[in-house]
PyMOL commands that place a pseudoatom at each C-alpha (Angstrom):
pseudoatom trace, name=CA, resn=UNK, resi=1, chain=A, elem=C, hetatm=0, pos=[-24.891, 8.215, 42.345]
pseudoatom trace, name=CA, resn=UNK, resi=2, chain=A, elem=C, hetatm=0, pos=[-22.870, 8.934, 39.090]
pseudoatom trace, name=CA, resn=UNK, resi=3, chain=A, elem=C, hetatm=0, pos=[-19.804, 6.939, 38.140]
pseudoatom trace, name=CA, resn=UNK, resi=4, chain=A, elem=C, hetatm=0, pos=[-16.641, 9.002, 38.504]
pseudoatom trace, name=CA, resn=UNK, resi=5, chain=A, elem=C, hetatm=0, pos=[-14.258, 9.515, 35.641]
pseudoatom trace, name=CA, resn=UNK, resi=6, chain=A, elem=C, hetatm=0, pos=[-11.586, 6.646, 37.863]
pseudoatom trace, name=CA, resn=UNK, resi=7, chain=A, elem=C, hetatm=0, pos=[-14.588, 4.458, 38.048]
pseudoatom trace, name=CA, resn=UNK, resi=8, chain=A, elem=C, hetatm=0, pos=[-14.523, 4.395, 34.578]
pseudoatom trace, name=CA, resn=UNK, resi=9, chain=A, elem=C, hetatm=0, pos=[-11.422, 3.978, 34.225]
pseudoatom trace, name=CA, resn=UNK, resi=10, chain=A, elem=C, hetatm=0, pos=[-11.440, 0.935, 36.701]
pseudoatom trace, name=CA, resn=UNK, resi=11, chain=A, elem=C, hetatm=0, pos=[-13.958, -0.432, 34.450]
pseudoatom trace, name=CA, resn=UNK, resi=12, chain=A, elem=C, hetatm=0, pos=[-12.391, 0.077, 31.587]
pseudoatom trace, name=CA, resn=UNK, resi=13, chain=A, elem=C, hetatm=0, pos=[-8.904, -1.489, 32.837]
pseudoatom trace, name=CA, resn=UNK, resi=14, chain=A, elem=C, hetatm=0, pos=[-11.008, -4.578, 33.725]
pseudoatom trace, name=CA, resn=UNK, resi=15, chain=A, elem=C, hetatm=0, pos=[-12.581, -4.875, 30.214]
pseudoatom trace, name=CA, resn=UNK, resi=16, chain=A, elem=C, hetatm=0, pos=[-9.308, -4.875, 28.323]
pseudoatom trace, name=CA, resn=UNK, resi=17, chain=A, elem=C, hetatm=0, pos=[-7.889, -7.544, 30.898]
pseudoatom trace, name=CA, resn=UNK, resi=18, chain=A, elem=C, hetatm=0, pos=[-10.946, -9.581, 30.297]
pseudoatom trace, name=CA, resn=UNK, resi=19, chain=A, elem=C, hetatm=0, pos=[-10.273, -9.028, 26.311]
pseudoatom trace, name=CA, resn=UNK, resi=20, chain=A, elem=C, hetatm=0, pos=[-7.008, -9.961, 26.762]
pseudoatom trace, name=CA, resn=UNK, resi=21, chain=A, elem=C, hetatm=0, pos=[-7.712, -13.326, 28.664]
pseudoatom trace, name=CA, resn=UNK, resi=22, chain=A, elem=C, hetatm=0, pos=[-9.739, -13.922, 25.974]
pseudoatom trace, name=CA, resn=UNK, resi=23, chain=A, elem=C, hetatm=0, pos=[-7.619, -13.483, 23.389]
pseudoatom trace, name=CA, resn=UNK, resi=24, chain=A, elem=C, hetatm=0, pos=[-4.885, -15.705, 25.195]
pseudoatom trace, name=CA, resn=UNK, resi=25, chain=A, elem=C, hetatm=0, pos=[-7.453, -18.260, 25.353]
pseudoatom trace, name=CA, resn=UNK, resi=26, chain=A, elem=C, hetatm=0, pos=[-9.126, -18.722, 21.928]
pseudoatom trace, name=CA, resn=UNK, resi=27, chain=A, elem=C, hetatm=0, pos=[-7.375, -15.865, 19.487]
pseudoatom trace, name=CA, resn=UNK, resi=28, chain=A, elem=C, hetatm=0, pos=[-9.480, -13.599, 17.952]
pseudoatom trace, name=CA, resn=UNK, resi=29, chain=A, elem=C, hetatm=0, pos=[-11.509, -15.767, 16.429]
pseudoatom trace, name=CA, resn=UNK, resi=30, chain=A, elem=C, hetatm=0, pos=[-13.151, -16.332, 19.497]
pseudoatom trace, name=CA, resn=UNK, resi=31, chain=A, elem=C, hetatm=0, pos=[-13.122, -12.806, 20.511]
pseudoatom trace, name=CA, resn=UNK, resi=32, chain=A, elem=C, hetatm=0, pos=[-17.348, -11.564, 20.894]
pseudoatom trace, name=CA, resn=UNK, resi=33, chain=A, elem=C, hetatm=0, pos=[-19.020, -9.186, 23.114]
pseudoatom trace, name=CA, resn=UNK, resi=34, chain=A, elem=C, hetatm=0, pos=[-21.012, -12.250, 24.220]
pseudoatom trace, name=CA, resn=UNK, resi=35, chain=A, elem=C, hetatm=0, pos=[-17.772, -13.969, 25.323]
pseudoatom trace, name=CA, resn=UNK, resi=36, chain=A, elem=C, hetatm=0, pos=[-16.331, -10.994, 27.000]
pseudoatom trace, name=CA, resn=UNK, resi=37, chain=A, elem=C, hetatm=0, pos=[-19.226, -10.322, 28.933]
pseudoatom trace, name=CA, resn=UNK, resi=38, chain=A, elem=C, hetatm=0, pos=[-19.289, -13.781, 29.879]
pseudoatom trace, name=CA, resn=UNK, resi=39, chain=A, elem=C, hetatm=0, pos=[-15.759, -13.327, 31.061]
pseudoatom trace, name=CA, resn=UNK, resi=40, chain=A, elem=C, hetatm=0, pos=[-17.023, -10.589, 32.782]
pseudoatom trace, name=CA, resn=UNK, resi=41, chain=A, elem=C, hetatm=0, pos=[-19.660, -11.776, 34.642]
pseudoatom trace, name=CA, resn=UNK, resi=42, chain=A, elem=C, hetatm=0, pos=[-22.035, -8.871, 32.509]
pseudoatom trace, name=CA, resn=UNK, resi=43, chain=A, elem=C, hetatm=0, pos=[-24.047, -8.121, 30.563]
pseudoatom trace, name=CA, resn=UNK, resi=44, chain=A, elem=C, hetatm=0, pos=[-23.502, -7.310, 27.002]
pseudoatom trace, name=CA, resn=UNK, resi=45, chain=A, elem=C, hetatm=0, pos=[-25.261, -4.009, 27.382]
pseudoatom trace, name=CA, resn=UNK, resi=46, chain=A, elem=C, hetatm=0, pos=[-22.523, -2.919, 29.197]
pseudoatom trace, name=CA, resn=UNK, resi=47, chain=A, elem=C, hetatm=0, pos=[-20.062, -4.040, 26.930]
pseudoatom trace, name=CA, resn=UNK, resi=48, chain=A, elem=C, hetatm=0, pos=[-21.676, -2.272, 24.099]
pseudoatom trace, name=CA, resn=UNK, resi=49, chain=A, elem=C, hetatm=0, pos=[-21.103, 0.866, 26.213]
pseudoatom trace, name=CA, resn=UNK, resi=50, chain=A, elem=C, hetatm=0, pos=[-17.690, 0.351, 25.259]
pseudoatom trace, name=CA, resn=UNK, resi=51, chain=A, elem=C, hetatm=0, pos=[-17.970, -1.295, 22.345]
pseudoatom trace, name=CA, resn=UNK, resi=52, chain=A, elem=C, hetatm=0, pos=[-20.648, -0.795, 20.230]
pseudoatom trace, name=CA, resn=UNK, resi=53, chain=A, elem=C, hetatm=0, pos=[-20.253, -2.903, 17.546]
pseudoatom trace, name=CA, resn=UNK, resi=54, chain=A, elem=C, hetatm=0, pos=[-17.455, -6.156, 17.122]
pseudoatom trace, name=CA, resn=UNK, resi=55, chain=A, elem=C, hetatm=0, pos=[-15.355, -4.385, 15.340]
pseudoatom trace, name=CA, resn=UNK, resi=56, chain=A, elem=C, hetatm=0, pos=[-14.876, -1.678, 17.956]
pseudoatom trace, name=CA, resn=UNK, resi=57, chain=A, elem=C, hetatm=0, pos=[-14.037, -4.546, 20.064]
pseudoatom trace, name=CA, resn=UNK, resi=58, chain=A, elem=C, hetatm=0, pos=[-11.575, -6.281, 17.569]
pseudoatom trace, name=CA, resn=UNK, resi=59, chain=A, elem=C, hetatm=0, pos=[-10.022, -2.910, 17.185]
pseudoatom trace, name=CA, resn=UNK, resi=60, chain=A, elem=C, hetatm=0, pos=[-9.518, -2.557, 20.480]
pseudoatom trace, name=CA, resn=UNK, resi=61, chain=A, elem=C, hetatm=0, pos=[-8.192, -6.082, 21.000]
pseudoatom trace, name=CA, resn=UNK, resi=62, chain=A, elem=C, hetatm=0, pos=[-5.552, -4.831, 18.051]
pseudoatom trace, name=CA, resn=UNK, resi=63, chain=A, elem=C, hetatm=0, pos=[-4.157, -2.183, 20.090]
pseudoatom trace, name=CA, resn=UNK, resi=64, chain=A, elem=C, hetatm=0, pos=[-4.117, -3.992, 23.041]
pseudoatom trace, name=CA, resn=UNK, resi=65, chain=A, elem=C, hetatm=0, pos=[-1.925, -6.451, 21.758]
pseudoatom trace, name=CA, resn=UNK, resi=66, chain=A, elem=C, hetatm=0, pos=[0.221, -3.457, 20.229]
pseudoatom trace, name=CA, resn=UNK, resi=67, chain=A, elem=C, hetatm=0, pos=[0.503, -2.032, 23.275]
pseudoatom trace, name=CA, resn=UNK, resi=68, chain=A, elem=C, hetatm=0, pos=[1.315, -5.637, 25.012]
pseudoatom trace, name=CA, resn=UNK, resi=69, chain=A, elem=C, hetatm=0, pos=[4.333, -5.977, 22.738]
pseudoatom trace, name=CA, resn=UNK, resi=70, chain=A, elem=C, hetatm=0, pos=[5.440, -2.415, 22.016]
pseudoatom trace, name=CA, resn=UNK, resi=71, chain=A, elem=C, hetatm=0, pos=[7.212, -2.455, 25.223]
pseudoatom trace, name=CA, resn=UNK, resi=72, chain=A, elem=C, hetatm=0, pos=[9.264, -6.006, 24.373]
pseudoatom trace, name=CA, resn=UNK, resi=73, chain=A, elem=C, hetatm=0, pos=[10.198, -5.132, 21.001]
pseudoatom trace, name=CA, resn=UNK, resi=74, chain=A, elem=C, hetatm=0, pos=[12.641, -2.980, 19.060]
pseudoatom trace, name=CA, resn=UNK, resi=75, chain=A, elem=C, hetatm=0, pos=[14.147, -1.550, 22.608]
pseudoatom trace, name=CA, resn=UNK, resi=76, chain=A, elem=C, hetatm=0, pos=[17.980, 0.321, 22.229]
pseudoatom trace, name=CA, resn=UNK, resi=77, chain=A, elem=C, hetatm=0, pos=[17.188, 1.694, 25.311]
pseudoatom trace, name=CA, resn=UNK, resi=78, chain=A, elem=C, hetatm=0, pos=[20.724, 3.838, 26.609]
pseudoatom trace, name=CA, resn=UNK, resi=79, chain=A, elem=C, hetatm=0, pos=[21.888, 0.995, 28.799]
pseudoatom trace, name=CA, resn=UNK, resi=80, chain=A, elem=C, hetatm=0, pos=[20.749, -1.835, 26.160]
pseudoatom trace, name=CA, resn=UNK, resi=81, chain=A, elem=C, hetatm=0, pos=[22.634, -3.648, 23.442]
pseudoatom trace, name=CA, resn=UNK, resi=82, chain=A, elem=C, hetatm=0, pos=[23.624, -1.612, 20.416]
pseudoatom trace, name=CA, resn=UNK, resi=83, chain=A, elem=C, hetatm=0, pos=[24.270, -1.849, 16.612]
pseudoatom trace, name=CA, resn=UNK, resi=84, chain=A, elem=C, hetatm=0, pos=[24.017, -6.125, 15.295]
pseudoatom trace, name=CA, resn=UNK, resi=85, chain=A, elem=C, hetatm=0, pos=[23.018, -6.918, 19.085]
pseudoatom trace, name=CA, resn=UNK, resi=86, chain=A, elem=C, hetatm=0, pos=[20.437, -4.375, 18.894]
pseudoatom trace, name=CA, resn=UNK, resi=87, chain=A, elem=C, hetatm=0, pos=[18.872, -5.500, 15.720]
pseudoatom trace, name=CA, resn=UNK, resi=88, chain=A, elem=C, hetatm=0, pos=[19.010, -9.251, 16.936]
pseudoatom trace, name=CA, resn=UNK, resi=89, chain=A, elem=C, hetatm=0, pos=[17.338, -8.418, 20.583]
pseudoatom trace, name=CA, resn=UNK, resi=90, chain=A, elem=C, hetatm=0, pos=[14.719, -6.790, 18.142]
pseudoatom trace, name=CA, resn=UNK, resi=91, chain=A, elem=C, hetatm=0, pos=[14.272, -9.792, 15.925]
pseudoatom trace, name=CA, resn=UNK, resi=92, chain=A, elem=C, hetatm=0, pos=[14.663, -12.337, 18.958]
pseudoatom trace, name=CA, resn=UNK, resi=93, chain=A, elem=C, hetatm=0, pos=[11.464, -10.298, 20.973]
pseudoatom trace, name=CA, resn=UNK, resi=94, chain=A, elem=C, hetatm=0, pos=[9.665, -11.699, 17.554]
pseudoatom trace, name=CA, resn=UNK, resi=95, chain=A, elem=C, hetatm=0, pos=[10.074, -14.901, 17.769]
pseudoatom trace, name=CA, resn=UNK, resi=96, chain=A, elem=C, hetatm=0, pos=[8.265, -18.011, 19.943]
pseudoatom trace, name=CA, resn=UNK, resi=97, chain=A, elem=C, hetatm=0, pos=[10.603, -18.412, 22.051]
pseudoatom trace, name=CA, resn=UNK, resi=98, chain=A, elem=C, hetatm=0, pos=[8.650, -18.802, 25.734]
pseudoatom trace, name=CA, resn=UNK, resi=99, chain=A, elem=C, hetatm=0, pos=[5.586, -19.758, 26.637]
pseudoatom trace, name=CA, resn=UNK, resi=100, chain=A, elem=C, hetatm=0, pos=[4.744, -16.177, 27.025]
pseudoatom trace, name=CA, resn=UNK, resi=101, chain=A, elem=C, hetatm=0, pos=[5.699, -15.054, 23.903]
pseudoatom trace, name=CA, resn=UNK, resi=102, chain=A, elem=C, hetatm=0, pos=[4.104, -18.182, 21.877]
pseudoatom trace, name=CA, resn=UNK, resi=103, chain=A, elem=C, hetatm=0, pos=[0.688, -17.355, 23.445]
pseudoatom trace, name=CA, resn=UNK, resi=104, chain=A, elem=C, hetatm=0, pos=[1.491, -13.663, 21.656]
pseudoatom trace, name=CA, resn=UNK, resi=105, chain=A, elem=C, hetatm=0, pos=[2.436, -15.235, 18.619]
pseudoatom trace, name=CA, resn=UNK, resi=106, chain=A, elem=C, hetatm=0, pos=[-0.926, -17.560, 18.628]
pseudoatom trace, name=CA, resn=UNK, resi=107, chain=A, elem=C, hetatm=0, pos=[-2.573, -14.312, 18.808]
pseudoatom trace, name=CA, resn=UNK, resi=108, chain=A, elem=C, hetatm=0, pos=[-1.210, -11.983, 16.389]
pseudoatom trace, name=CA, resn=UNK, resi=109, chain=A, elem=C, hetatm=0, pos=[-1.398, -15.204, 13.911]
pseudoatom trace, name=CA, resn=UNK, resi=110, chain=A, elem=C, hetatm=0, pos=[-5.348, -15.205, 14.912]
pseudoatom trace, name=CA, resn=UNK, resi=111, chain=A, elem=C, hetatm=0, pos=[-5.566, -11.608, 14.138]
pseudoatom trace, name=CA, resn=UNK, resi=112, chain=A, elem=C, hetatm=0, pos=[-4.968, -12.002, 10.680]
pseudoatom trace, name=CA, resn=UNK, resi=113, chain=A, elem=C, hetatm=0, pos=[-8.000, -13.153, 9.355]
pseudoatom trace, name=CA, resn=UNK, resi=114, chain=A, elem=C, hetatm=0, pos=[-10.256, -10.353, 10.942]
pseudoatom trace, name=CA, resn=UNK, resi=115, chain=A, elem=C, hetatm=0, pos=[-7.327, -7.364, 9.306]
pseudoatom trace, name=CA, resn=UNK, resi=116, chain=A, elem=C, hetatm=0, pos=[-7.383, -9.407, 6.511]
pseudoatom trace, name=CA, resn=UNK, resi=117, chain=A, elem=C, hetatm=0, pos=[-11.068, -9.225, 5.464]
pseudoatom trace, name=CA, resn=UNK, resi=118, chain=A, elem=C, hetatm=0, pos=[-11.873, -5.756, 7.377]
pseudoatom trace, name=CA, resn=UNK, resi=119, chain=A, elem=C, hetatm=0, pos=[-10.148, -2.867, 5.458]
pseudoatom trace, name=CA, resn=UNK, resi=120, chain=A, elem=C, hetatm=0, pos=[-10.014, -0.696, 8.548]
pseudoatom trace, name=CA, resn=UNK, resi=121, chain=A, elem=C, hetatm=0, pos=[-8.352, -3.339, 11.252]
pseudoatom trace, name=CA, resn=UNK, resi=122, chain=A, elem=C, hetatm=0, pos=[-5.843, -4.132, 7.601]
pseudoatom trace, name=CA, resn=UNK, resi=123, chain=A, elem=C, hetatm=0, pos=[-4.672, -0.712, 7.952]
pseudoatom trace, name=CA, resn=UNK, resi=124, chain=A, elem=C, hetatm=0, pos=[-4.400, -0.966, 11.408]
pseudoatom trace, name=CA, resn=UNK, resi=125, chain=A, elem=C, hetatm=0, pos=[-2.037, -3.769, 11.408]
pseudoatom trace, name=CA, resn=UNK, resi=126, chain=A, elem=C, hetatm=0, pos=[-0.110, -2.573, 7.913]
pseudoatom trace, name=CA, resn=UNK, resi=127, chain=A, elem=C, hetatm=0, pos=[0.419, 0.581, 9.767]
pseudoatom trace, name=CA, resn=UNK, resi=128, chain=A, elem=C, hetatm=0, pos=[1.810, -1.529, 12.815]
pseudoatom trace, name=CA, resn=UNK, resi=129, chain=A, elem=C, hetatm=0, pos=[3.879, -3.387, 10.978]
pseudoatom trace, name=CA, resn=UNK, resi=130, chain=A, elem=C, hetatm=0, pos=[4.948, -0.431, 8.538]
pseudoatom trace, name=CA, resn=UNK, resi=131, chain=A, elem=C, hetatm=0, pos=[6.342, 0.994, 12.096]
pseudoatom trace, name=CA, resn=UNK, resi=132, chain=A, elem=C, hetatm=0, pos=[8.213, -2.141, 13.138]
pseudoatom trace, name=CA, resn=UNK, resi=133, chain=A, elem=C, hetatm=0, pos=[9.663, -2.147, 9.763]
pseudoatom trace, name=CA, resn=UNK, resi=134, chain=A, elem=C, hetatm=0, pos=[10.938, 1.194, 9.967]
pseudoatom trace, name=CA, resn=UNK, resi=135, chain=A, elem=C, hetatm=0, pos=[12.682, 0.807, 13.300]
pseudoatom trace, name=CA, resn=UNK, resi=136, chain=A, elem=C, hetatm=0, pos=[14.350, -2.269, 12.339]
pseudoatom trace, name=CA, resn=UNK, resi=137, chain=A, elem=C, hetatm=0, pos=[15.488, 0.066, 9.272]
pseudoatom trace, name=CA, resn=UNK, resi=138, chain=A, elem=C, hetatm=0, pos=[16.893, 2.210, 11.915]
pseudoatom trace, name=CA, resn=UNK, resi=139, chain=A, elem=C, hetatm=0, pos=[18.383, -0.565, 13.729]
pseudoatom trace, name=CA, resn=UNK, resi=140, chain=A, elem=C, hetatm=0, pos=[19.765, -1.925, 10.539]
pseudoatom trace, name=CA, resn=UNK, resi=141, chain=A, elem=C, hetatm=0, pos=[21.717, 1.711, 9.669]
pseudoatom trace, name=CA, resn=UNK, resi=142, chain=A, elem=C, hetatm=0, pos=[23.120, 2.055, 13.118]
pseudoatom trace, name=CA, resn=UNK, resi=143, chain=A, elem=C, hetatm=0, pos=[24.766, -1.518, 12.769]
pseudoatom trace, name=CA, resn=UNK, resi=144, chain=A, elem=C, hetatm=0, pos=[25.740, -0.364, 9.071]
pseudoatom trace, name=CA, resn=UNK, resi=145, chain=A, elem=C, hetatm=0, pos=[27.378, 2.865, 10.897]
pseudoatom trace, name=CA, resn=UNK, resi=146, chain=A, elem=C, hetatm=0, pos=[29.312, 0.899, 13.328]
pseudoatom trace, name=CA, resn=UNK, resi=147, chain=A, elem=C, hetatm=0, pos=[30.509, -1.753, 10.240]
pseudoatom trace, name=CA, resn=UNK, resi=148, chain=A, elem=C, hetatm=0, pos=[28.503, -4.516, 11.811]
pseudoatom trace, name=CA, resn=UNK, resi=149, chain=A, elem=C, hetatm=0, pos=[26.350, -5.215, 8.623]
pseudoatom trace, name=CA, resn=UNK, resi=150, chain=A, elem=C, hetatm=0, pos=[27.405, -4.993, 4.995]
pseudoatom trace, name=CA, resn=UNK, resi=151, chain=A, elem=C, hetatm=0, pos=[26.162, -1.799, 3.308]
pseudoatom trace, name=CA, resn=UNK, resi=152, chain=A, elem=C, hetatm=0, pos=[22.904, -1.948, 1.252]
pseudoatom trace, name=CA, resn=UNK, resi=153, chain=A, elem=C, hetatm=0, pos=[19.604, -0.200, 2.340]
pseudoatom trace, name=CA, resn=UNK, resi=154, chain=A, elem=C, hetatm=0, pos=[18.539, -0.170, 5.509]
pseudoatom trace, name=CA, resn=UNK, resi=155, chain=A, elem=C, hetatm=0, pos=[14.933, -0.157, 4.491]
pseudoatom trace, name=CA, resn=UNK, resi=156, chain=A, elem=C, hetatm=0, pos=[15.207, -3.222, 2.425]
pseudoatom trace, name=CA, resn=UNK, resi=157, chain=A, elem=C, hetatm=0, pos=[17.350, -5.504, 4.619]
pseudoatom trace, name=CA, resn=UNK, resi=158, chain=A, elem=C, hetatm=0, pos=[14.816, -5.020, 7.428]
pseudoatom trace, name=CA, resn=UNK, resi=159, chain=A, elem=C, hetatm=0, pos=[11.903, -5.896, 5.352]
pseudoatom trace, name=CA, resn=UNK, resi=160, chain=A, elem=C, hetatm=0, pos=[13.995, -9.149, 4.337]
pseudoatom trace, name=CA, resn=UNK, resi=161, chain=A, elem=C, hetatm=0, pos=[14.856, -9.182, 8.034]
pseudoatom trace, name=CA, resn=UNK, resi=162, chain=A, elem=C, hetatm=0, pos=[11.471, -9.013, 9.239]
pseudoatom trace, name=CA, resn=UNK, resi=163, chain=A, elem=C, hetatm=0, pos=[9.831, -11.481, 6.569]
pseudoatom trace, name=CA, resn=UNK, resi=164, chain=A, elem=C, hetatm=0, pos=[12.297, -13.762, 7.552]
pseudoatom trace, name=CA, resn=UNK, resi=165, chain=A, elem=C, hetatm=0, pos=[11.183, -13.866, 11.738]
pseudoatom trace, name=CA, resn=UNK, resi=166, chain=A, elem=C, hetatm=0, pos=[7.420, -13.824, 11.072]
pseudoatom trace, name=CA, resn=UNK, resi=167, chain=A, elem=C, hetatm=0, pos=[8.150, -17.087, 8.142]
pseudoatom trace, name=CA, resn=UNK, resi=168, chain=A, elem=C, hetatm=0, pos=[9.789, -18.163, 11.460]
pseudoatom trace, name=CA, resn=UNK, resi=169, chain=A, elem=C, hetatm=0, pos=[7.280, -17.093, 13.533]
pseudoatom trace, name=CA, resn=UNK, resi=170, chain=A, elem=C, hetatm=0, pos=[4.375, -19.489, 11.266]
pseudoatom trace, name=CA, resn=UNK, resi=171, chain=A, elem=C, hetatm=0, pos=[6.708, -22.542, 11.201]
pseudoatom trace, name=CA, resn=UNK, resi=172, chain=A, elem=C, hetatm=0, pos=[7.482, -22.492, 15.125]
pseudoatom trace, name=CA, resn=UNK, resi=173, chain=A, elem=C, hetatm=0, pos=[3.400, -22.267, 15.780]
pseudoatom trace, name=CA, resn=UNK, resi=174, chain=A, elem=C, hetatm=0, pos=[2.792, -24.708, 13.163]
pseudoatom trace, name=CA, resn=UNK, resi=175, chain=A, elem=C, hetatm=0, pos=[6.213, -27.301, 13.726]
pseudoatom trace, name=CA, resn=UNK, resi=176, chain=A, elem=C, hetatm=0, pos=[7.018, -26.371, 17.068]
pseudoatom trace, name=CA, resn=UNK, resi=177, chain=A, elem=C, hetatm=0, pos=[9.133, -30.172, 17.518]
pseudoatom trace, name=CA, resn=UNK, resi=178, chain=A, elem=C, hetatm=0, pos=[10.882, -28.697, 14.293]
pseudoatom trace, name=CA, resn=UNK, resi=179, chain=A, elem=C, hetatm=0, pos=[11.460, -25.509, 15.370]
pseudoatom trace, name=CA, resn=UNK, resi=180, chain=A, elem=C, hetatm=0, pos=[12.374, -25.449, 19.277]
pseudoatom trace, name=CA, resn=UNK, resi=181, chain=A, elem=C, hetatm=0, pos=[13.897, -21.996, 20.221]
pseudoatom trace, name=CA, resn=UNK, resi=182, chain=A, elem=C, hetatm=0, pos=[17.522, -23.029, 19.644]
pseudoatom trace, name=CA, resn=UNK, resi=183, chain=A, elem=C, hetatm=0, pos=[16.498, -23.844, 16.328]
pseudoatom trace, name=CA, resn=UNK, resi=184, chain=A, elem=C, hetatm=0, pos=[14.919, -20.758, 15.811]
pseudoatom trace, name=CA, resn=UNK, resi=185, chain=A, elem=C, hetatm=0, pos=[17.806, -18.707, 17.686]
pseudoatom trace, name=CA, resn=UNK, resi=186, chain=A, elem=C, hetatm=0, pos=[20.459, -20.760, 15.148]
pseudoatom trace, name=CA, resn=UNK, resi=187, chain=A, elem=C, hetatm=0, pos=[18.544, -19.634, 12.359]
pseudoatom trace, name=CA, resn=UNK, resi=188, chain=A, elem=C, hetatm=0, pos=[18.314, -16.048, 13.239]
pseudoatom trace, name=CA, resn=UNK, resi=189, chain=A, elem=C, hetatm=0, pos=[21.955, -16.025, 13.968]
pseudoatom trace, name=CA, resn=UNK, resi=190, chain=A, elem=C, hetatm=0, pos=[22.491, -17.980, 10.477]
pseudoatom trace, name=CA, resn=UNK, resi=191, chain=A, elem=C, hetatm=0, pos=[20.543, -14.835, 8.426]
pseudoatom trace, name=CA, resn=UNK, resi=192, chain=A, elem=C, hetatm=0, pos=[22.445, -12.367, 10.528]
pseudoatom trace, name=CA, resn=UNK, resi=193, chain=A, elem=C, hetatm=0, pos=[25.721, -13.785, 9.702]
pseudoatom trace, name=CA, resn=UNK, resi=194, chain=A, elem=C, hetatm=0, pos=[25.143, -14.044, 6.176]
pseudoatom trace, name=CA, resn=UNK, resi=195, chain=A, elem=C, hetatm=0, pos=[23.523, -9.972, 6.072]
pseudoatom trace, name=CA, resn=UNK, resi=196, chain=A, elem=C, hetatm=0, pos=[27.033, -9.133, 7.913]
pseudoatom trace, name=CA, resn=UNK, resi=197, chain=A, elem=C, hetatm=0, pos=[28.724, -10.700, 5.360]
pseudoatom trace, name=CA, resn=UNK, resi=198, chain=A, elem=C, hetatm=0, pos=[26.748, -9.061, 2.696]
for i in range(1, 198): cmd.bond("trace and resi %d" % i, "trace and resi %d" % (i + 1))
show_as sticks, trace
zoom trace
């Protein structure tokens, strides 16, 4: 009997959660189809159905995290925060703050080397973090707009802005007694301040 398109799906639902654990576990440097369909309990046939070469897989790893943290970050939802507290909900969703978002962390740290010596997954992530730049940009003129943040442009004080949380980002993985979220909060707040003041 055939598989049906929502058998496929199902299938394909349990392959990225088994990617994910995976990644959670040992980053994307230990991210293989052998490993997956060891997670699995397949073969790696089957994986290559999905998959059908590592990079496929990596890329597909990428966009899973994307999608994993799209939701968290840069929100100024209707009911949410607005202007400053907007742009520092944005920056805060960044950092290693929770377990949760440390394990995230690990992992887009990990996924560096791969983007960094396989053009295609580099212009994956440039283009990801080209976005995230541009609506902290946005975030950064609204605050300007209400007179929350000193004028300059927008473009350039959320590249500063967003340099700034993933250097924070490295130190917290790397210095985590040195860096314990209140730390890391202070700091944030401390850059904030002194881009209000201009």
């Amino acid at each position: 009997m055939p598989r049906t398109r929502g058998d496929h799906e199902a299938r394909r639902r349990e392959v990225s959660e088994a990617v994910w654990r995976l990644l959670a576990a040992r980053g994307f440097g230990g991210l293989t189809l052998r490993a997956v369909a060891a997670e699995l309990g397949a073969t790696t046939g089957l994986l290559t159905y999905y998959f059908p070469a590592k990079r496929d897989l990596l890329a597909h790893a990428l966009d899973l995290l994307e999608q994993r943290t799209a939701a968290r970050r840069w929100s100024a939802s209707e009911e949410g925060p607005r202007g400053l507290a907007a742009l520092r909900a944005a920056l805060l969703s960044v950092l290693p703050l929770t377990a949760d978002s440390t394990a995230t962390s690990r992992i887009w740290v990990s996924s560096w080397e791969p983007a960094l010596t396989d053009p295609r997954l580099g212009e994956d992530c440039a283009r990801m973090y080209g976005q995230s730049r541009a609506k902290l940009s946005d975030l950064v003129a609204e605050a300007q707009a209400r007179g929350e943040l000193a004028p300059g442009d927008p473009e350039r004080i959320a590249a500063g802005a967003h340099s700034f949380v993933l250097g924070l980002v490295v130190q917290a993985l790397f210095d985590a007694a040195a860096f314990p979220p209140e730390r890391q909060v202070q700091l944030l707040d401390d850059h904030l301040e002194a881009l209000a003041r201009g």
